[in-house]
Backbone atoms as SQL, in Angstrom:
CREATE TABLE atoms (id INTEGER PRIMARY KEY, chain TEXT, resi INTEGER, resn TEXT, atom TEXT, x REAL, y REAL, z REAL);
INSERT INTO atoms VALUES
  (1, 'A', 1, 'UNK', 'N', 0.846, -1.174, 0.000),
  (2, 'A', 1, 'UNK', 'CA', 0.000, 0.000, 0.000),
  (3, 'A', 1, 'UNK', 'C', 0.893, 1.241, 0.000),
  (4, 'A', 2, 'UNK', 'N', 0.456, 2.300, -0.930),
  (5, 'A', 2, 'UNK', 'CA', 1.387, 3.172, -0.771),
  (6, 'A', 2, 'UNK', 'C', 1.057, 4.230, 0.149),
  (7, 'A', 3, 'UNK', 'N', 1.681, 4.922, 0.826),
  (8, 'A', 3, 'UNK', 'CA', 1.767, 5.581, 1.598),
  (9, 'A', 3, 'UNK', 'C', 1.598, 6.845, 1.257),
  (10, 'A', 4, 'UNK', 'N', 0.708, 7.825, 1.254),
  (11, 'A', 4, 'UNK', 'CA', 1.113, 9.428, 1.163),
  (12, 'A', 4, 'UNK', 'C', 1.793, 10.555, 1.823),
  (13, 'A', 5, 'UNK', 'N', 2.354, 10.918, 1.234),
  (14, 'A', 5, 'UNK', 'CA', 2.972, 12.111, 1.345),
  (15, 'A', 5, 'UNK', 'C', 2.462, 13.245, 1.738),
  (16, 'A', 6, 'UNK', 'N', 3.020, 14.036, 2.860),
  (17, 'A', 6, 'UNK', 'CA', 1.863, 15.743, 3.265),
  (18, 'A', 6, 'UNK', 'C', 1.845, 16.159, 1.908),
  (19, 'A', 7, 'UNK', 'N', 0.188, 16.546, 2.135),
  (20, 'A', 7, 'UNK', 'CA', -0.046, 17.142, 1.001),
  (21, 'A', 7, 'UNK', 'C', -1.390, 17.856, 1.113),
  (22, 'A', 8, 'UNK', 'N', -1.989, 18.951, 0.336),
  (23, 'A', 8, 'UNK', 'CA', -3.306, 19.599, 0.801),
  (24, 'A', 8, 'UNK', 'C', -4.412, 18.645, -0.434),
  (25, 'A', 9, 'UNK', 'N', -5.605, 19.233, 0.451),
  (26, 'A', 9, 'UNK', 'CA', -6.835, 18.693, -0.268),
  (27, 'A', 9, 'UNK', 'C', -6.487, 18.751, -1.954),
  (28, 'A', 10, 'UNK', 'N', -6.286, 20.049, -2.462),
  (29, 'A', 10, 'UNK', 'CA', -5.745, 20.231, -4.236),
  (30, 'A', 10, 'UNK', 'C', -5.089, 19.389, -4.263),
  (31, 'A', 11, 'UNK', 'N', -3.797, 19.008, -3.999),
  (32, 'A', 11, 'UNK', 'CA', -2.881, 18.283, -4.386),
  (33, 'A', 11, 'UNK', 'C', -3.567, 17.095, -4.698),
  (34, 'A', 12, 'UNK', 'N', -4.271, 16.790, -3.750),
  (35, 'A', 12, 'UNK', 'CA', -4.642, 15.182, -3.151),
  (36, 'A', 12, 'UNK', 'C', -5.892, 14.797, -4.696),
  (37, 'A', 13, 'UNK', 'N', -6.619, 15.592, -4.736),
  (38, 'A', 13, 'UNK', 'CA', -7.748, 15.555, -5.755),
  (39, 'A', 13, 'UNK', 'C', -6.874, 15.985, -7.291),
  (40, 'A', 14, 'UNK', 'N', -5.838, 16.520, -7.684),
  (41, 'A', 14, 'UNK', 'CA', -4.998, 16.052, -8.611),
  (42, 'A', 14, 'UNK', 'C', -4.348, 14.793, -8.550),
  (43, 'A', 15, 'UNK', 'N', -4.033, 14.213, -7.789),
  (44, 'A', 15, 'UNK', 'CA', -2.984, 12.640, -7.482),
  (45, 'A', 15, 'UNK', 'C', -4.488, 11.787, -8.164),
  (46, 'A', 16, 'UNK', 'N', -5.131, 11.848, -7.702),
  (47, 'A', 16, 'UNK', 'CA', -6.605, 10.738, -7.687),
  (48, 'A', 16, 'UNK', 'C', -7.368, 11.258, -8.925),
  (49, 'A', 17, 'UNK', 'N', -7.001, 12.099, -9.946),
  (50, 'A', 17, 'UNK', 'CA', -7.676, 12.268, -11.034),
  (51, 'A', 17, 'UNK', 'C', -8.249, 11.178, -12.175),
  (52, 'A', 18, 'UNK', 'N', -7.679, 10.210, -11.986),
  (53, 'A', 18, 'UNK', 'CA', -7.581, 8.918, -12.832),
  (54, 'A', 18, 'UNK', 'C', -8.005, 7.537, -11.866),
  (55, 'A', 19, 'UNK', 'N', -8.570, 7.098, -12.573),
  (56, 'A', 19, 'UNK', 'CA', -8.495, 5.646, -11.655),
  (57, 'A', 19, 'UNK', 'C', -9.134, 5.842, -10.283),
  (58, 'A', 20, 'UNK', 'N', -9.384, 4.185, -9.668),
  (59, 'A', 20, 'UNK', 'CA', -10.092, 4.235, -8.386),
  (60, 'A', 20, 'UNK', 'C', -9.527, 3.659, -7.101),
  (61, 'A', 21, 'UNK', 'N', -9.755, 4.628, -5.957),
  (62, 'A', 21, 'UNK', 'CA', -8.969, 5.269, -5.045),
  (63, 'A', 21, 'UNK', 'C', -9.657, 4.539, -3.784),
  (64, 'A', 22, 'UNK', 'N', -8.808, 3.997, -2.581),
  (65, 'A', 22, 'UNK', 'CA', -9.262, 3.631, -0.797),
  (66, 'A', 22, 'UNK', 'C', -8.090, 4.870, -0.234),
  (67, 'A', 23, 'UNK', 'N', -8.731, 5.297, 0.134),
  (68, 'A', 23, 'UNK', 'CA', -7.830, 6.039, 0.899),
  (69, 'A', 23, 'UNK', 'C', -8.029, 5.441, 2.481),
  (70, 'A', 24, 'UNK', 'N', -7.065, 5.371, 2.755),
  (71, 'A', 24, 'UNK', 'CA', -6.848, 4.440, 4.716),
  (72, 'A', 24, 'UNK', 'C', -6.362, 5.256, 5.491),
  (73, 'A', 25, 'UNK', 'N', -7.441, 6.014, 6.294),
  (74, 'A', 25, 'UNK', 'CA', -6.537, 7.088, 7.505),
  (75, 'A', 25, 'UNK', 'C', -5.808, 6.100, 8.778),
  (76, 'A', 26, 'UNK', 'N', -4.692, 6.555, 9.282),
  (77, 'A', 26, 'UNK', 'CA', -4.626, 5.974, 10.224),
  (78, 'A', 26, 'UNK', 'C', -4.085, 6.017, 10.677),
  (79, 'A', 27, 'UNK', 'N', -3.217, 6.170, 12.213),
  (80, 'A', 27, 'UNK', 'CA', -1.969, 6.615, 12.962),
  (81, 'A', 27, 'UNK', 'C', -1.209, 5.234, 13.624),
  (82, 'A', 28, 'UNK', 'N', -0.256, 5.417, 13.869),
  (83, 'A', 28, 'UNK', 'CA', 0.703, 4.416, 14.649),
  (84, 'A', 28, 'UNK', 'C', 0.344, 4.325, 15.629),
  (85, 'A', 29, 'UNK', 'N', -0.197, 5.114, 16.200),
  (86, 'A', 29, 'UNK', 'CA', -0.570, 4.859, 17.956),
  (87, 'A', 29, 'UNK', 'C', -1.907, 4.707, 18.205),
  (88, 'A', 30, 'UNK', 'N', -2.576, 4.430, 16.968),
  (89, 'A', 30, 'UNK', 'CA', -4.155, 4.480, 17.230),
  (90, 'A', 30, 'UNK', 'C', -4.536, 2.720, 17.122),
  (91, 'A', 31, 'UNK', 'N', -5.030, 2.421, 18.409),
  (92, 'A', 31, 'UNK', 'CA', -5.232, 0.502, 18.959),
  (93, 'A', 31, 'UNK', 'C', -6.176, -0.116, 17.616),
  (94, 'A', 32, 'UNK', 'N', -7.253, 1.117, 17.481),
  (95, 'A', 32, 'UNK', 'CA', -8.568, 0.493, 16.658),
  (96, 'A', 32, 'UNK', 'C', -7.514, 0.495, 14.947),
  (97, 'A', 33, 'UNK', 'N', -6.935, 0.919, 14.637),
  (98, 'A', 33, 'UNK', 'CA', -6.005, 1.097, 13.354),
  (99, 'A', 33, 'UNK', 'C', -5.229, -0.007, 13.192),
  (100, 'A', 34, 'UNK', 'N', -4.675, -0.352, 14.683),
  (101, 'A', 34, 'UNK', 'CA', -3.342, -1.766, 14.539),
  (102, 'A', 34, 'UNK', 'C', -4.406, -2.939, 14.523),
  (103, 'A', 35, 'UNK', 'N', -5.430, -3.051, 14.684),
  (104, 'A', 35, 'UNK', 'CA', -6.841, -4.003, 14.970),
  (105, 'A', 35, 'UNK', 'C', -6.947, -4.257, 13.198),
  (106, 'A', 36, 'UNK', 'N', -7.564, -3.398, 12.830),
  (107, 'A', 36, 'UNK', 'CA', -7.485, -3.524, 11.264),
  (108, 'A', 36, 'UNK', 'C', -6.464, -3.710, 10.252),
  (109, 'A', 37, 'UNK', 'N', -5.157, -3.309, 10.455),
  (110, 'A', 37, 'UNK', 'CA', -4.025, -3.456, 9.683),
  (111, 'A', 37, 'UNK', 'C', -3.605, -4.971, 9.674),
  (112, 'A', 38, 'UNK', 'N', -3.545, -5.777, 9.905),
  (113, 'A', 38, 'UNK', 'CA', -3.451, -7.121, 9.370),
  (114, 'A', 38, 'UNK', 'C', -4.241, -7.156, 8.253),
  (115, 'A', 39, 'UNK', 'N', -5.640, -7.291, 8.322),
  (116, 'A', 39, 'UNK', 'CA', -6.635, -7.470, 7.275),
  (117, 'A', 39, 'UNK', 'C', -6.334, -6.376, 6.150),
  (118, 'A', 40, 'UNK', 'N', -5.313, -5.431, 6.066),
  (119, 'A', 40, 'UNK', 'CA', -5.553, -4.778, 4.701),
  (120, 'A', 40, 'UNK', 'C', -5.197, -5.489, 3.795),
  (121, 'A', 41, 'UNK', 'N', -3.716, -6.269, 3.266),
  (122, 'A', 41, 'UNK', 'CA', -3.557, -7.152, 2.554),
  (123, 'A', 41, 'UNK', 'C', -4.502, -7.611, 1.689),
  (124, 'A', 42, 'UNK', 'N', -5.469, -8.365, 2.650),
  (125, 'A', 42, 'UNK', 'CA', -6.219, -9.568, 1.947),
  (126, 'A', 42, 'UNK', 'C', -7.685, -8.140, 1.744),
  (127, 'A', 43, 'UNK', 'N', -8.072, -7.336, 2.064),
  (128, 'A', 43, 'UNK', 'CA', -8.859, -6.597, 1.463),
  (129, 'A', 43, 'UNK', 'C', -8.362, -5.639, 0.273),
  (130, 'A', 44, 'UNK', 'N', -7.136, -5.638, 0.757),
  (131, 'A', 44, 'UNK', 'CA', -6.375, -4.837, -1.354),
  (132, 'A', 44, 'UNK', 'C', -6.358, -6.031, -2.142),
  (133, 'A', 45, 'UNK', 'N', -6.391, -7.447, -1.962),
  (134, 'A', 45, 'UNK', 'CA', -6.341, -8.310, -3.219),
  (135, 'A', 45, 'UNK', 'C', -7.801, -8.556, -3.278),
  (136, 'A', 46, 'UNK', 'N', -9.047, -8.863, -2.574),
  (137, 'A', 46, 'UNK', 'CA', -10.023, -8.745, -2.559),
  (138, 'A', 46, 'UNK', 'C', -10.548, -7.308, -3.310),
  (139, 'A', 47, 'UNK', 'N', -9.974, -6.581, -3.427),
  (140, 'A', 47, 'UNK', 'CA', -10.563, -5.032, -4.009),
  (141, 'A', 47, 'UNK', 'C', -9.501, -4.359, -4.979),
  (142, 'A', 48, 'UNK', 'N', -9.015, -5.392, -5.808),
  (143, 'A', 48, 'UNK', 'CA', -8.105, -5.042, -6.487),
  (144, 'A', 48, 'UNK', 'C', -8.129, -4.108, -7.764),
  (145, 'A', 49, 'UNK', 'N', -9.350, -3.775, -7.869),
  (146, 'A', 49, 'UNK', 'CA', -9.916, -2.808, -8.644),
  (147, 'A', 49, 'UNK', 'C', -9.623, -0.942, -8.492),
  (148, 'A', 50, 'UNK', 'N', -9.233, -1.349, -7.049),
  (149, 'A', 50, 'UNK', 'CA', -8.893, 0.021, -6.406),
  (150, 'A', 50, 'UNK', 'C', -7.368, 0.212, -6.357),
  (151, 'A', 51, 'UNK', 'N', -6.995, 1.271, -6.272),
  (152, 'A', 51, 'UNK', 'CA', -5.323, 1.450, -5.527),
  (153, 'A', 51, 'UNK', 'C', -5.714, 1.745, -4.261),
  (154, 'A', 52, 'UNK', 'N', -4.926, 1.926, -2.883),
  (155, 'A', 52, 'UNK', 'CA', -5.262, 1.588, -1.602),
  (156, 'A', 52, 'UNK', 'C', -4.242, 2.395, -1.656),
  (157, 'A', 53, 'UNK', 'N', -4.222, 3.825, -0.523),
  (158, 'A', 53, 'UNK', 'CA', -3.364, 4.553, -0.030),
  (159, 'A', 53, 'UNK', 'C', -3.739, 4.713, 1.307),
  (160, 'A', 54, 'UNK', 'N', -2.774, 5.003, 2.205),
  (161, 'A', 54, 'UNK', 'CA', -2.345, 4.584, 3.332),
  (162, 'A', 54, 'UNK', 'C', -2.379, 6.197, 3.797),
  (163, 'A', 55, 'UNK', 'N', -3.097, 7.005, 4.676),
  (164, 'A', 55, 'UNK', 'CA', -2.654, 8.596, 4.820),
  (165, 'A', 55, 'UNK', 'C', -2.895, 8.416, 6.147),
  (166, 'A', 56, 'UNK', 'N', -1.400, 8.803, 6.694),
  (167, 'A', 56, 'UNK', 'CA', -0.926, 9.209, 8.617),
  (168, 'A', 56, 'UNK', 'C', -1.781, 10.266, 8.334),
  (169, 'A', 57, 'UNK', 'N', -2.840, 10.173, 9.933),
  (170, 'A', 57, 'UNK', 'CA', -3.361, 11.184, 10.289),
  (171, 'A', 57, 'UNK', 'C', -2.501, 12.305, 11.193),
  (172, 'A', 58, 'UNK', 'N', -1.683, 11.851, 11.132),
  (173, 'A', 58, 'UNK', 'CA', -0.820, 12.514, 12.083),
  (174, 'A', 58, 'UNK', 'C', 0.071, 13.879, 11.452),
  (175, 'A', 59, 'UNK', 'N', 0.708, 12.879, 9.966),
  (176, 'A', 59, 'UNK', 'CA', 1.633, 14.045, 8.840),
  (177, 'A', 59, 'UNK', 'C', 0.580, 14.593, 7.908),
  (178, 'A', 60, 'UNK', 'N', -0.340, 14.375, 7.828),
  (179, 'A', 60, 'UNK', 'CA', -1.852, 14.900, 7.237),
  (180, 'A', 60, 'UNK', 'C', -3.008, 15.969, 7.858),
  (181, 'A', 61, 'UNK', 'N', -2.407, 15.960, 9.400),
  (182, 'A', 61, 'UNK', 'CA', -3.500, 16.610, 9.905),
  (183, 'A', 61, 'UNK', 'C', -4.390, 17.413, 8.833),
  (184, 'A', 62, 'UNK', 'N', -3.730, 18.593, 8.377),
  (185, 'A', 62, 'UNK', 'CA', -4.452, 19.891, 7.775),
  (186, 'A', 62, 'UNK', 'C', -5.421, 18.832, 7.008),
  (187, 'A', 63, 'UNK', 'N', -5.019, 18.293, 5.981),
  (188, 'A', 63, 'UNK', 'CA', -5.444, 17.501, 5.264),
  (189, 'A', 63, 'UNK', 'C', -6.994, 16.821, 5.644),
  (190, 'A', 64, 'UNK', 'N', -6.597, 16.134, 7.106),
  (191, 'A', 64, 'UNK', 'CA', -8.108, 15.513, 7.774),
  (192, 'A', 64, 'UNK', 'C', -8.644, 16.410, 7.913),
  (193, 'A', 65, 'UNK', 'N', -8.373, 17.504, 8.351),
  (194, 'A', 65, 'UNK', 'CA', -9.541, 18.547, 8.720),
  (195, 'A', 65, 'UNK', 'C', -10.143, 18.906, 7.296),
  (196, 'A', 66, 'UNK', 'N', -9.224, 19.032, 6.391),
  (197, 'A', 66, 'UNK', 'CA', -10.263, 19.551, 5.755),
  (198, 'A', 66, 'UNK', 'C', -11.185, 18.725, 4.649),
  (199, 'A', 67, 'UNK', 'N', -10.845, 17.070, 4.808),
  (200, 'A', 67, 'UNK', 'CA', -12.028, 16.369, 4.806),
  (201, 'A', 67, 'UNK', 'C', -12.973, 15.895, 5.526),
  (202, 'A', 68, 'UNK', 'N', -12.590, 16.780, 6.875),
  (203, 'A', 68, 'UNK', 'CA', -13.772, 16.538, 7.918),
  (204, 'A', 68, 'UNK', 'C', -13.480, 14.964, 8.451),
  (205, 'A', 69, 'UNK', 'N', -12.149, 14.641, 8.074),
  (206, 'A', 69, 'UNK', 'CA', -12.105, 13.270, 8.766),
  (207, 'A', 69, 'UNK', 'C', -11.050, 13.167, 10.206),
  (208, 'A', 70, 'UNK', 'N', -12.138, 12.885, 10.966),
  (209, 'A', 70, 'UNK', 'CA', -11.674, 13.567, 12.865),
  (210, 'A', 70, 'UNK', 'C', -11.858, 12.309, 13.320),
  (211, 'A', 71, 'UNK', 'N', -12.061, 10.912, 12.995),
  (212, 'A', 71, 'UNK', 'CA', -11.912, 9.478, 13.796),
  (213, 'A', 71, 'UNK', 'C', -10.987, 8.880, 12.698),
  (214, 'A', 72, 'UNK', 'N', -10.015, 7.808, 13.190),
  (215, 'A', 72, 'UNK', 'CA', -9.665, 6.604, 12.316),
  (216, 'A', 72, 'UNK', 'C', -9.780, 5.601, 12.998),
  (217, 'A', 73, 'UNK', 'N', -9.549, 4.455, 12.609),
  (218, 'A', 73, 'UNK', 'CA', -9.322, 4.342, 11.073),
  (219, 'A', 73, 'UNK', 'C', -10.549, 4.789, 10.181),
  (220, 'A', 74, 'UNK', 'N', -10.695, 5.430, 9.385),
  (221, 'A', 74, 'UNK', 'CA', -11.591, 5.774, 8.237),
  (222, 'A', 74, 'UNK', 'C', -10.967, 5.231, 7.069),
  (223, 'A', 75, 'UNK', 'N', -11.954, 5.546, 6.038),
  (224, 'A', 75, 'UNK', 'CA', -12.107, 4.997, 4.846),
  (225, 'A', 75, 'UNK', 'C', -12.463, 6.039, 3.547),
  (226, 'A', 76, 'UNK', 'N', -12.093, 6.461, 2.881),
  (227, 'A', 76, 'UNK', 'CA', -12.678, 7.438, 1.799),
  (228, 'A', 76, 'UNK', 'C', -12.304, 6.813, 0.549),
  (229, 'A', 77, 'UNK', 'N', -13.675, 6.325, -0.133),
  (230, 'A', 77, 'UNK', 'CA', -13.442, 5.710, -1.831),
  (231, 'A', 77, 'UNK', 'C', -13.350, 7.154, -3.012),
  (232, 'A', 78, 'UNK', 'N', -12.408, 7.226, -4.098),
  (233, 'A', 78, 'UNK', 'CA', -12.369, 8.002, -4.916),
  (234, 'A', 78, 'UNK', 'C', -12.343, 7.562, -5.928),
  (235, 'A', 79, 'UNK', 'N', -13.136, 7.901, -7.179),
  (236, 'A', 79, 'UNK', 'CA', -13.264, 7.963, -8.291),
  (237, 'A', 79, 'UNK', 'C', -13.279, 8.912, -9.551),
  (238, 'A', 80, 'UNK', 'N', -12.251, 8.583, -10.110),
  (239, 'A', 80, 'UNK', 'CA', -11.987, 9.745, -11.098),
  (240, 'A', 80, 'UNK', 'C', -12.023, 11.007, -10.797),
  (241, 'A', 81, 'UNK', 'N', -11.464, 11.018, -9.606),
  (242, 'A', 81, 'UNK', 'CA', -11.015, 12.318, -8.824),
  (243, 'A', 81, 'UNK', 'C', -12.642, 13.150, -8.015),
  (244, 'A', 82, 'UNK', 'N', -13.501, 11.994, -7.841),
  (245, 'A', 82, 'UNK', 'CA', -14.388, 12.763, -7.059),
  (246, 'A', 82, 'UNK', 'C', -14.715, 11.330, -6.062),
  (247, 'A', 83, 'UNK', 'N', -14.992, 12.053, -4.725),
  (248, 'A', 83, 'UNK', 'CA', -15.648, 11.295, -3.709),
  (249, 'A', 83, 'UNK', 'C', -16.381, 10.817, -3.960),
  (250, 'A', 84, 'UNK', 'N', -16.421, 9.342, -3.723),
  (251, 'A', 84, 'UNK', 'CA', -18.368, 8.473, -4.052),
  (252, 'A', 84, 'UNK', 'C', -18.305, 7.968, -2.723),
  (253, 'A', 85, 'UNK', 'N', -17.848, 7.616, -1.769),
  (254, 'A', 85, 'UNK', 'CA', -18.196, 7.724, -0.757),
  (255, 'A', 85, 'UNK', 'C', -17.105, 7.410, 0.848),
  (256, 'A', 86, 'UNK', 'N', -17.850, 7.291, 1.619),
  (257, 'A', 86, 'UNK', 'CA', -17.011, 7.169, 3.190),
  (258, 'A', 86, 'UNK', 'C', -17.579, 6.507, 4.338),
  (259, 'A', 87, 'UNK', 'N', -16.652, 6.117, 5.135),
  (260, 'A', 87, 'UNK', 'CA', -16.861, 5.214, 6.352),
  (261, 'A', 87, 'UNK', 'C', -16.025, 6.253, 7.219),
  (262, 'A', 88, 'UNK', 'N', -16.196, 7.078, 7.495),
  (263, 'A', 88, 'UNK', 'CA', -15.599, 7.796, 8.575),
  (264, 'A', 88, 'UNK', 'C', -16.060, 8.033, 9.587),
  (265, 'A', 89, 'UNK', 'N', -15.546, 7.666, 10.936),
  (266, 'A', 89, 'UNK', 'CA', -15.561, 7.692, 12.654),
  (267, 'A', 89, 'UNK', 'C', -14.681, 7.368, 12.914),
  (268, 'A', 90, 'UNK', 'N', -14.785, 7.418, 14.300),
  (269, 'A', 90, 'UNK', 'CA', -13.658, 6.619, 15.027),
  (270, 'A', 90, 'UNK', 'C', -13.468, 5.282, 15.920),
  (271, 'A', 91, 'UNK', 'N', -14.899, 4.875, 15.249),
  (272, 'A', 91, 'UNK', 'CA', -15.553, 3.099, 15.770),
  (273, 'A', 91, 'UNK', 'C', -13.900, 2.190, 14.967),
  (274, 'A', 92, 'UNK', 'N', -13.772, 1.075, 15.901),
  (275, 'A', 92, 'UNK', 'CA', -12.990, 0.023, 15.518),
  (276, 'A', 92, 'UNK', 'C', -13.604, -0.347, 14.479),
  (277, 'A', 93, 'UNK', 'N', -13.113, -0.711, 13.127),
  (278, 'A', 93, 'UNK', 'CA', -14.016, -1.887, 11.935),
  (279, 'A', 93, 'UNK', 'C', -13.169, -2.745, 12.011),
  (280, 'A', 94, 'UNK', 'N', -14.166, -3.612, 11.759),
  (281, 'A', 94, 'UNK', 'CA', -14.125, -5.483, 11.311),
  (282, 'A', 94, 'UNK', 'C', -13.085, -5.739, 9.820),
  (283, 'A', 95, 'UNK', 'N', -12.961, -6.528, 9.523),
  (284, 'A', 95, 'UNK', 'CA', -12.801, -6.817, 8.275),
  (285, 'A', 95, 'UNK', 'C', -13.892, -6.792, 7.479),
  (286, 'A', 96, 'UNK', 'N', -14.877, -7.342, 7.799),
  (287, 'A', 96, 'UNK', 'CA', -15.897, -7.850, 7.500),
  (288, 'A', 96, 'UNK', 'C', -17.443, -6.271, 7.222),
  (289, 'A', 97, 'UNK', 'N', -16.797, -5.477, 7.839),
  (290, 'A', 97, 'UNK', 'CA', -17.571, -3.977, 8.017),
  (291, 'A', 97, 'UNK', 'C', -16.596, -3.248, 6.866),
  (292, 'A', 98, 'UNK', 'N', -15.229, -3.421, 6.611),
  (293, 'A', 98, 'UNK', 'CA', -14.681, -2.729, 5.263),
  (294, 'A', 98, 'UNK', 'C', -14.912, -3.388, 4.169),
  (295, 'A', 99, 'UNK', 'N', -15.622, -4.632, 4.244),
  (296, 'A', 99, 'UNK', 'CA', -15.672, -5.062, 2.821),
  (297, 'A', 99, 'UNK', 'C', -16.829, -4.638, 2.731),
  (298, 'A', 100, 'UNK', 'N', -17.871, -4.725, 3.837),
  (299, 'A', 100, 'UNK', 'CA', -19.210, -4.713, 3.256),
  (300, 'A', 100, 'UNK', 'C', -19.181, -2.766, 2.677),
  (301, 'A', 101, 'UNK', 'N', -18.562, -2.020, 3.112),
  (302, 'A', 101, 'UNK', 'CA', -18.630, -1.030, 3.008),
  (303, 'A', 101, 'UNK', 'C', -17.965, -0.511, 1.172),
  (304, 'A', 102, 'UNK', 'N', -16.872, -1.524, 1.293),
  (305, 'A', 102, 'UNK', 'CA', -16.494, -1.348, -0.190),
  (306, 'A', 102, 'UNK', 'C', -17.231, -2.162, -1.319),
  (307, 'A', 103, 'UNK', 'N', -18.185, -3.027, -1.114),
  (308, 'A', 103, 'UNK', 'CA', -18.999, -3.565, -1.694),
  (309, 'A', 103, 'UNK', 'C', -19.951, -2.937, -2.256),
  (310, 'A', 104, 'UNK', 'N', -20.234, -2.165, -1.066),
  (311, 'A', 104, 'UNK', 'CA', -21.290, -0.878, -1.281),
  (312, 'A', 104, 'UNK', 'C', -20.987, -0.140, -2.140),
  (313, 'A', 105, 'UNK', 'N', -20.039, 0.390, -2.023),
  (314, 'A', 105, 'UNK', 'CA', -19.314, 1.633, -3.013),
  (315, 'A', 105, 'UNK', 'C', -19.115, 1.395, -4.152),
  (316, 'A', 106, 'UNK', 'N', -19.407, 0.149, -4.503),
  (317, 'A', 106, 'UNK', 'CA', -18.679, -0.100, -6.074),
  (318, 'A', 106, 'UNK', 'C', -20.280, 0.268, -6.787);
């Protein structure tokens, strides 16, 4: 999964102009984040349709705020450079709650 780089909302909606986007908020020190990170693997080959980026809430702050994303782990799907949708709080998810959620989204 690749990892992003600080960067602002513009930047971020130029990078994602093409093609379809998981964006994965999530910090090193956050319990409900290390809970889910095993299962990304097998949900990027399961959803291989997408690219899967990885964004520290931490080197991102500005960034979360100004997608209004204030819990992780969250979830934001992108398509052809526009939002189709989100799982954002700060509830623990399942494996089983990110697929159904990316199931949804397609």
């Amino acid at each position: 999964m690749e990892m992003l780089p600080k960067m602002n909302l513009q930047e971020l909606e130029e990078k994602l102009t093409n093609g379809k986007y998981v964006l994965f908020f999530t910090a090193d020190w956050c319990p409900d984040c290390r809970f889910i990170k095993p299962a990304m693997p097998e949900i990027e080959k399961d959803f291989s349709d997408y690219t899967f980026i990885q964004v520290d809430r931490d080197e991102n702050i500005d960034l979360c705020q100004e997608m209004t994303v204030m819990g992780i782990p969250s979830f934001i799907v992108y398509e052809k450079g526009e939002e189709t949708a989100r799982f954002v709080n700060k509830d623990r998810k399942t494996k089983e709650e990110v697929e159904d959620f990316l199931t949804a989204a397609k």
